[in-house]
C-alpha positions in Angstrom: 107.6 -85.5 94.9 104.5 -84.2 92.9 102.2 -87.1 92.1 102.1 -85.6 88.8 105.6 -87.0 87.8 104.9 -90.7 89.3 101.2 -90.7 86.7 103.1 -89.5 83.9 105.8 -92.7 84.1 102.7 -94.7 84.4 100.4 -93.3 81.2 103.1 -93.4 79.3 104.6 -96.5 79.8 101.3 -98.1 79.6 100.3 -95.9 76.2 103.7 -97.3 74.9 103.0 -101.0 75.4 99.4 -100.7 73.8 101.1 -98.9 70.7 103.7 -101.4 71.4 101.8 -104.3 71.1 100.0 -103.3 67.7 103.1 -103.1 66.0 104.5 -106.3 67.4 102.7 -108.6 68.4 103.0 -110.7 65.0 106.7 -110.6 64.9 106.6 -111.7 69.0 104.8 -114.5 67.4 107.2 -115.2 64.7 110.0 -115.3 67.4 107.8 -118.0 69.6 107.8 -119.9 66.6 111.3 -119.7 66.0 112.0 -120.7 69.8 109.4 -123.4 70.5 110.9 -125.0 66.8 114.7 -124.9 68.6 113.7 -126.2 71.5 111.5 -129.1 70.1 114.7 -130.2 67.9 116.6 -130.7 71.0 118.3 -127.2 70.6 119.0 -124.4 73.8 118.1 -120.9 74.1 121.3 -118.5 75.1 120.6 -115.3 76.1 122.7 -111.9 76.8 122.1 -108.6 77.5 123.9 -105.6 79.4 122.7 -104.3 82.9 119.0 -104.2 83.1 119.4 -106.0 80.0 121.5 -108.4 81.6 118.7 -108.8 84.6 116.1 -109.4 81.7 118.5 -112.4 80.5 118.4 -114.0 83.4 115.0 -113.2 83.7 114.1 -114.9 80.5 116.8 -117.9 81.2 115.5 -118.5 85.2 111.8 -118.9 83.1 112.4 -121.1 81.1 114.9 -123.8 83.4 112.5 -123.5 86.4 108.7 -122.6 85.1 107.1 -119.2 84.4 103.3 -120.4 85.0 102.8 -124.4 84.9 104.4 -126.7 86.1 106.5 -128.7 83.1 110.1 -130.2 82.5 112.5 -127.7 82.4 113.8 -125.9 79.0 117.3 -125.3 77.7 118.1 -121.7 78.5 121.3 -120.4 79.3 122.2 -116.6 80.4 125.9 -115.6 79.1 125.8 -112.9 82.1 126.1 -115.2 84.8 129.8 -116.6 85.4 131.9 -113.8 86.6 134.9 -115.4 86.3 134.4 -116.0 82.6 133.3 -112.6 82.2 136.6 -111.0 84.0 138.6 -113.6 82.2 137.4 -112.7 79.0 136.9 -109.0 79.5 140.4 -108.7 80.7 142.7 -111.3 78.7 140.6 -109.9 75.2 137.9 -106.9 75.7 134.7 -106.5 77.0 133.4 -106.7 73.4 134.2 -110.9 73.6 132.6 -111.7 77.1 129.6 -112.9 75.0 130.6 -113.7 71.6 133.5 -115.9 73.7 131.0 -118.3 75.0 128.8 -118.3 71.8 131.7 -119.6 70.2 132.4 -122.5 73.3 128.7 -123.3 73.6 126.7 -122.4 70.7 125.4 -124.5 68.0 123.7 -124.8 64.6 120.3 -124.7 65.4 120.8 -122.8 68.5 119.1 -119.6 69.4 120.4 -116.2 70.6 118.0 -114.5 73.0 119.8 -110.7 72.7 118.8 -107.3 74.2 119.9 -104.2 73.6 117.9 -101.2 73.9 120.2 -98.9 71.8 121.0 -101.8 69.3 124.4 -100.7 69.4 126.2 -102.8 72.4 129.5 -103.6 70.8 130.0 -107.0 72.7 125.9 -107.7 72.1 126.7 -106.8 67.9 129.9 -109.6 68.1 127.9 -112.5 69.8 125.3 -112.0 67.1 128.0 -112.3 64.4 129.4 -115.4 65.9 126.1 -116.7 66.3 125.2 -116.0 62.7 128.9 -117.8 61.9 127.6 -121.1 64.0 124.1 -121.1 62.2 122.5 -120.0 65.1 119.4 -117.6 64.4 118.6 -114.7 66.0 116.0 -112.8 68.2 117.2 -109.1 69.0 115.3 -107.1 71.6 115.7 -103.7 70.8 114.6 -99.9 71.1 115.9 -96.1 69.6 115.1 -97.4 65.3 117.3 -100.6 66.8 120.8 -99.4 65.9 123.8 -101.4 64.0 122.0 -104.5 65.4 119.0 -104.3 62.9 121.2 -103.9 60.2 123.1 -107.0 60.6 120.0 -109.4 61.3 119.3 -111.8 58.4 115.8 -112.4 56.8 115.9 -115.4 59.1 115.9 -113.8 62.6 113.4 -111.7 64.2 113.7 -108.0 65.6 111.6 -106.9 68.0 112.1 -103.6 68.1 110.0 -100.9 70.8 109.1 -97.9 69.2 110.7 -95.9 72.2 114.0 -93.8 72.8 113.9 -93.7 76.4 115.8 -96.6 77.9 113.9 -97.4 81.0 110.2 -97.4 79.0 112.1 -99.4 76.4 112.9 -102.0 79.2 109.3 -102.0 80.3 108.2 -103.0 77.3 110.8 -105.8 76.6 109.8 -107.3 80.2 105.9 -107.3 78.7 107.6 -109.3 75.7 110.0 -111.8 77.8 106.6 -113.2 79.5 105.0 -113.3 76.2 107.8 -115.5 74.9 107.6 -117.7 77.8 103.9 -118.0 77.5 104.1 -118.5 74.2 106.7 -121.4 74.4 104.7 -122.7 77.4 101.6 -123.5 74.8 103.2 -124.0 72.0 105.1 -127.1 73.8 102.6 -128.2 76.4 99.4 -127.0 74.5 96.8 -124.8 76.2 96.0 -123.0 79.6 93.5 -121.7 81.7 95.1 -118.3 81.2 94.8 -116.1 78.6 
């Protein structure tokens, strides 16, 4: 393959998160706030996404229960992708719209968060656990790409939307990886206080 092609992926994924990271890093901020303050009242984190969105949920959930750079007590985080047999269950009794907005309902709580991705903002079973989480009290932080979709139209004043500036899916995914560790670095220092890292 011409080297060419292989730079190309690489300038512009990292032009994209420096444009990236102008335009979001205060709302990145707002949504560490809005997780650190869940966790500290005792809440849990749940988390959903579809295929490289799903790996990103587990991602973020595997961070968080185990440790992303320091040793601490584990956090409250919980992937909704994990439990096949919830997911066939649900996906063939009801619809693969419910497999998440299922287990909102059966594990979600007021004061709960929902960790979503979606990099078209339109994943129909991604929209319906947002709705049932905005029905339990739960807020909201959407990861999304592509002018985020039907899902930044239904987000409240109260959630955050983190939203790349992209259309292509797989820079979009770069870019919500670059987020996920902010998040847990951010929750890291905001509960444990500061590091020797940046």
């Amino acid at each position: 393959m011409n080297t060419q092609r292989i730079l190309a992926h690489f300038h512009e994924s990292a032009e994209l998160k420096m444009h990236a990271a102008d335009i979001l890093a205060p709302a990145i901020s707002d949504a560490i706030d809005l997780l650190f303050m869940a966790l500290s009242n005792g809440n849990k984190i749940l988390v959903c996404g579809n295929g490289g969105s799903a790996a990103d949920s587990q991602h973020f959930a595997a961070e968080l229960v185990g440790r992303f750079e320091r040793e601490r007590l584990p956090l409250p985080a919980m992937a909704l992708t994990t439990d096949s047999s919830i997911l066939t269950a649900v996906g063939n009794d009801y619809s693969y719209r419910d497999i998440f907005s299922k287990q909102v309902q059966a594990f979600g709580q007021a004061g709960d968060v929902l960790l979503a991705f979606s990099t078209s903002g339109n994943s129909a079973n991604i929209i319906a656990a947002i709705e049932v989480a905005q029905e339990r009290d739960m807020r909201i932080v959407a990861l999304t790409g592509k002018g985020g979709g039907e899902i930044g139209k239904i987000l409240s004043d109260v959630d955050v939307h983190l939203c790349v500036p992209h259309d292509r899916t797989a820079r979009i995914q770069e870019v919500h990886l670059v987020m996920i560790h902010c998040l847990c670095d951010g929750i890291d220092v905001a509960l444990f206080g500061g590091s020797e890292r940046a």
